[in-house]
C-alpha positions in Angstrom: 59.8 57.8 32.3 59.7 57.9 28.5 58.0 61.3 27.4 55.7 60.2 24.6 53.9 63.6 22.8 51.3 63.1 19.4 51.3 66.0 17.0 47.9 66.5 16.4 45.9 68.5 14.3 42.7 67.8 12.3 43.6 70.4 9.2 46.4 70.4 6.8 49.3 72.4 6.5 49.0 73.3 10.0 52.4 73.0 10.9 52.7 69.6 12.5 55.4 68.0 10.6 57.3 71.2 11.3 57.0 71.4 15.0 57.9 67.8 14.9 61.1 68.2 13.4 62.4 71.1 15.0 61.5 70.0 18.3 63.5 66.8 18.3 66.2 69.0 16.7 66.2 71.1 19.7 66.2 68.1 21.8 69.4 66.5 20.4 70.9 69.8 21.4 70.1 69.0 25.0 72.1 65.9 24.2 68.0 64.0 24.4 67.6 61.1 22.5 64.5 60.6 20.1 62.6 58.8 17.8 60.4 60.5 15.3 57.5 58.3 14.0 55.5 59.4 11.1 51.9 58.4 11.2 51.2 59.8 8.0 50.8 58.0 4.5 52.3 60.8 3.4 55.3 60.4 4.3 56.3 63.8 4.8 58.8 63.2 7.7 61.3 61.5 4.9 61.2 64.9 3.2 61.8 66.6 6.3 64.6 64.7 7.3 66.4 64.0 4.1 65.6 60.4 4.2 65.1 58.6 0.7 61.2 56.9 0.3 61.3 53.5 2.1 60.5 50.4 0.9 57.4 48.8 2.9 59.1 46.6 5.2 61.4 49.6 6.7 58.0 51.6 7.7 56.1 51.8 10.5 53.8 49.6 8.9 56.2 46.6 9.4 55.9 47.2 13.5 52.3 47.2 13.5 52.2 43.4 12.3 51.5 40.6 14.0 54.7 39.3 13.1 56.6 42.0 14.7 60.3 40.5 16.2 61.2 44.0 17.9 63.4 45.2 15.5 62.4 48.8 14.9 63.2 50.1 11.1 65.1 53.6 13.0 66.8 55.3 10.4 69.4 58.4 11.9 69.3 61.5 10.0 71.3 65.0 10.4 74.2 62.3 11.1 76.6 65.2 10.0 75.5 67.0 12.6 73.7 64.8 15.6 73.4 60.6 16.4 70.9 61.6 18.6 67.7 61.7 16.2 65.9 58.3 14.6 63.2 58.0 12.2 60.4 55.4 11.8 59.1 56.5 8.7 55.7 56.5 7.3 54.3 55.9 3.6 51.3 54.8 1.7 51.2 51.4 3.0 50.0 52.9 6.1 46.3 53.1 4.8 46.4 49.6 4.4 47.3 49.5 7.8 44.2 51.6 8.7 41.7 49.3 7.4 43.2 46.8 9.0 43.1 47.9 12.5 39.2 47.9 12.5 39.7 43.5 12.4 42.3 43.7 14.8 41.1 42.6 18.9 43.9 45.4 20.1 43.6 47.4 16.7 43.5 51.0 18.6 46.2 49.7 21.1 48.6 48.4 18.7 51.3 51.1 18.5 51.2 51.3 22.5 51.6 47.1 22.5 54.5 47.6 20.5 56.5 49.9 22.7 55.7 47.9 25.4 56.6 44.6 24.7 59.7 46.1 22.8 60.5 48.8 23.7 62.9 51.6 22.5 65.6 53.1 24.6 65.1 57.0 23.2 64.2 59.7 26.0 61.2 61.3 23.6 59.0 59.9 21.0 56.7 62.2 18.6 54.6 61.2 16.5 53.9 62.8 13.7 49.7 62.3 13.1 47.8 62.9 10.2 45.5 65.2 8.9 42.3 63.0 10.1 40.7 62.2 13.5 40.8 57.8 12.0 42.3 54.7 13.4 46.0 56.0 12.9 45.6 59.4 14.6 43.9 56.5 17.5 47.0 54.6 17.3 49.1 57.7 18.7 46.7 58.6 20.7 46.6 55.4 22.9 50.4 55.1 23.1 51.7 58.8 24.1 51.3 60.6 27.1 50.9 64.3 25.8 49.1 65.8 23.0 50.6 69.2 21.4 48.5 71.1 18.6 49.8 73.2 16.2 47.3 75.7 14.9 47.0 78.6 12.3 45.6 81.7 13.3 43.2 81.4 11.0 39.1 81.2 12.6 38.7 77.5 10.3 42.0 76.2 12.3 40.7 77.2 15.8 37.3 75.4 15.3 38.6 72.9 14.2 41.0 72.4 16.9 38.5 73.1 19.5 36.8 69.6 18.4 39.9 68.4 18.0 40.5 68.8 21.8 36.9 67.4 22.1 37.9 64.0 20.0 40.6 63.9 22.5 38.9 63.7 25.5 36.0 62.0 24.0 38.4 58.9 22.8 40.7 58.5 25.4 37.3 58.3 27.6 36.3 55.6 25.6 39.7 53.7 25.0 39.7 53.8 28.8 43.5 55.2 28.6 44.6 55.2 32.2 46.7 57.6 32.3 45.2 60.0 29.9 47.4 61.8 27.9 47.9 65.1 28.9 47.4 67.9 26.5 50.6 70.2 26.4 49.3 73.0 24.8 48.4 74.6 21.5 51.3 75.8 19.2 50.5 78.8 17.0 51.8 78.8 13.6 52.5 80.5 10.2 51.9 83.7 12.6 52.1 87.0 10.5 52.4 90.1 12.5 51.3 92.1 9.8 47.5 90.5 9.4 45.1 92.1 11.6 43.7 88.8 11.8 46.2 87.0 13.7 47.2 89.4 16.3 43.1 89.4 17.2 43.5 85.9 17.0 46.7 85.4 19.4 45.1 88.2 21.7 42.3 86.2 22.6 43.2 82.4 22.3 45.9 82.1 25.4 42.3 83.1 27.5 40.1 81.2 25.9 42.6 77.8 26.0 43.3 79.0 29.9 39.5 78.4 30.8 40.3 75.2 29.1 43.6 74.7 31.4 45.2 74.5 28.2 48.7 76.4 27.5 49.1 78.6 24.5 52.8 78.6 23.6 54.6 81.8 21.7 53.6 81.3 18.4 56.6 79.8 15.7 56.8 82.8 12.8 55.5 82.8 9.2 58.9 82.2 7.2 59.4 80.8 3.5 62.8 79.2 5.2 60.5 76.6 6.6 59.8 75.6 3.3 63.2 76.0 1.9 64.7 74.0 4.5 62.4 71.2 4.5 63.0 71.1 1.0 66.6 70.2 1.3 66.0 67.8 4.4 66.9 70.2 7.4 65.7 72.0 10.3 66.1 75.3 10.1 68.6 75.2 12.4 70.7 73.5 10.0 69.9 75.3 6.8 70.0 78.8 8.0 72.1 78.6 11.8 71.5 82.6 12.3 67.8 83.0 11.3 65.9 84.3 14.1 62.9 82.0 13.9 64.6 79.6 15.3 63.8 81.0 19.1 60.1 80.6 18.0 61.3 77.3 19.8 62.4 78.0 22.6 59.7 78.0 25.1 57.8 74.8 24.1 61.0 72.6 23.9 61.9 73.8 27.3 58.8 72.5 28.5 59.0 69.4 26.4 62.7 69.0 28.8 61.1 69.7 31.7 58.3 66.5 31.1 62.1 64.1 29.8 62.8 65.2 33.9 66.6 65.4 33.1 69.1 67.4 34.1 70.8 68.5 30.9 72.0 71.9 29.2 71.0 73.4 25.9 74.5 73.6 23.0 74.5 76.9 22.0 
């Protein structure tokens, strides 16, 4: 079965387009198909990727019509280096799309329509969510089957996720999602050894998220590479191959192969 796993988070810079990115990195390395699809009107997964600004019509925003024919705007990027990575890619018009949704009979369910009466042939989809609990976080929400949260180790970011978790539960109650999604597990991020505040922090949260029956992944190292390789379009991977943040990965895309349920080895 298709693994299907929203990004969530309700607080900026948390991280999410990040995880996103590297994760299906490391997935094309298991030779794994995927599609990243960028919820955001910011657009930041075109940034991430190295992909030039679309135009309207080659956005997710063009699926999410009534007139939708199937044909998915997928754009490939890393090409030097995989075919195995696709990117439906996100932009202002998707607030447009947002208001929208509210007059639409399936508005909530539209995303999840989509892949089901066309669907795509990838072994993972993430979708990279905005920064808001609204109608497009909804849209991702209804149409994957596993939630992952990125979170600082900051106490602001693990409030705020805690309701996060609660807007999860809450709305896939009320959406009458059968299945429910299945939250993966919380991602720590930006993690700084040296700040007495985060290692209190990552002490204590793997026991509070386990009365939760929530998994706390390793957390993913703070590192100004993150930033330098976004900025020229690249996982890290790419932009820096010996850097050692790169195993901050390791355990959470492991378990993100164990949920595709193939049998398939890692490139080294």
């Amino acid at each position: 079965m298709q693994s299907r796993i929203a990004v969530l988070s309700n607080a900026g810079g948390s991280g999410k387009t990040t995880l996103s990115v590297h994760i299906a990195y490391e997935m094309s390395l298991y030779g794994l198909s995927v599609a990243l699809m960028d919820l955001d009107p910011q657009g930041s997964l075109s940034l991430f990727c190295g992909l030039p600004q679309p135009e309207p019509e080659q956005t997710l925003a063009s699926v999410l019509n009534n007139d939708f024919s199937g044909q998915w705007p997928l754009e490939k990027c890393w090409t030097e280096n995989t075919n195995k990575v696709d990117v439906v890619q996100g932009g202002m018009i998707l607030t447009r799309v947002a208001d929208e949704m509210v007059l639409h009979r399936r508005g909530a369910y539209l995303l999840g329509d989509c892949l089901k009466d066309h669907p795509i042939s990838h072994d993972l989809i993430i979708f990279d969510c905005p920064a808001t609990l609204g109608p497009l976080t909804l849209l991702a929400l209804s149409a994957c089957t596993h939630v992952l949260v990125p979170v600082q180790l900051e106490p602001k970011s693990i409030q705020g996720s805690a309701k996060l978790i609660e807007w999860v539960f809450h709305n896939s109650k009320q959406l009458r999602l059968d299945p429910q999604p299945q939250v993966m597990g919380f991602v720590p991020n930006q993690y700084d050894a040296r700040r007495a505040t985060h290692r209190q922090i990552l002490e204590d949260l793997p026991t509070q998220l386990d009365q939760l029956g929530i998994h706390c992944f390793p957390p993913i190292r703070d590192s100004a590479e993150f930033i330098n390789a976004s900025g020229q379009g690249l996982p890290l991977h790419l932009y820096r191959h010996q850097h050692p943040a790169q195993a901050d990965f390791k355990e959470v895309s492991e378990h993100v192969v164990q949920l595709i349920g193939k049998k398939v080895k890692r490139k080294k």
